[in-house]
N, C-alpha and C positions, 0 to 999 in steps of 0.2 A: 504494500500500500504506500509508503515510505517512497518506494521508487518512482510508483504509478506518479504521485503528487509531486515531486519532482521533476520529471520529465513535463510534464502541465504547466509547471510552476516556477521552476528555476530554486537556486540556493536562499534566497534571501526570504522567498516567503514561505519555502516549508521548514527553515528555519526557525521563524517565526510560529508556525502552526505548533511545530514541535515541543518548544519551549512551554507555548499557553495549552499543550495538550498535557505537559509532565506537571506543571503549577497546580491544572486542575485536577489530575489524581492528587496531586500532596495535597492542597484544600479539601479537598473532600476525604482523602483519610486523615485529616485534622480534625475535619465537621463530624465525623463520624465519632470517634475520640471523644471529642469533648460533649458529644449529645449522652454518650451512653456510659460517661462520668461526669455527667450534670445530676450534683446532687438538690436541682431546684427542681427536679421533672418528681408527677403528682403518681403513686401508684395505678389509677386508675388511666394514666392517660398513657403510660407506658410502652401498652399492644401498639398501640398510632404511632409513637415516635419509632418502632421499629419496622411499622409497615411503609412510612415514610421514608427512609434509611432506603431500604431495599429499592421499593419500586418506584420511589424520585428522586434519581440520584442527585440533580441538582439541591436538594434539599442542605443537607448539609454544608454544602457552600453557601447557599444562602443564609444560613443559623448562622458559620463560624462570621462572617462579614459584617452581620446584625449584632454578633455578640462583641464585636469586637470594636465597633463603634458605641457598644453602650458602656463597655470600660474606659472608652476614651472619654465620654462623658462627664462620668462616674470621677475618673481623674483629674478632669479638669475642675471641674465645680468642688472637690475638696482643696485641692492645691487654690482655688481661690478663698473659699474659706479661712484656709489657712495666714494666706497674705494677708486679710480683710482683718486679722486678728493684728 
């Protein structure tokens, strides 16, 4: 496949493809990780977050990116806290 896209494509852009194909498995075995050692998830809702997992894989990409802009948040508004003191 690798070749097929290259020959189509030339160096620079399956280059490209390739890098933002390896980021999204490491994202998503991030999202994954951290969904299924989030000790904020409710027992009851548990089945969903693993039917999720499986057959949306975008899912967990989307959680770790959401999660990760609410600790930047999170961050920010203490460290102002803190200054404001």
């Amino acid at each position: 496949m690798l070749r097929f896209v290259y020959e189509q494509l030339g160096f620079f852009p399956t280059l490209l493809i390739s890098v933002l194909f390896v980021c999204c498995i490491i994202f998503w075995m991030a999202g994954v990780a951290g969904l299924l050692a989030n000790s904020d998830r409710k027992k009851p809702t548990e089945w969903l977050t693993y039917v999720l997992i499986i057959f949306v894989p975008p899912y967990p990409i989307i959680w770790l990116i959401v999660d990760i802009f609410k600790q930047y948040w999170r961050i920010t508004r203490k460290s102002a806290q803190i200054k404001s003191l």
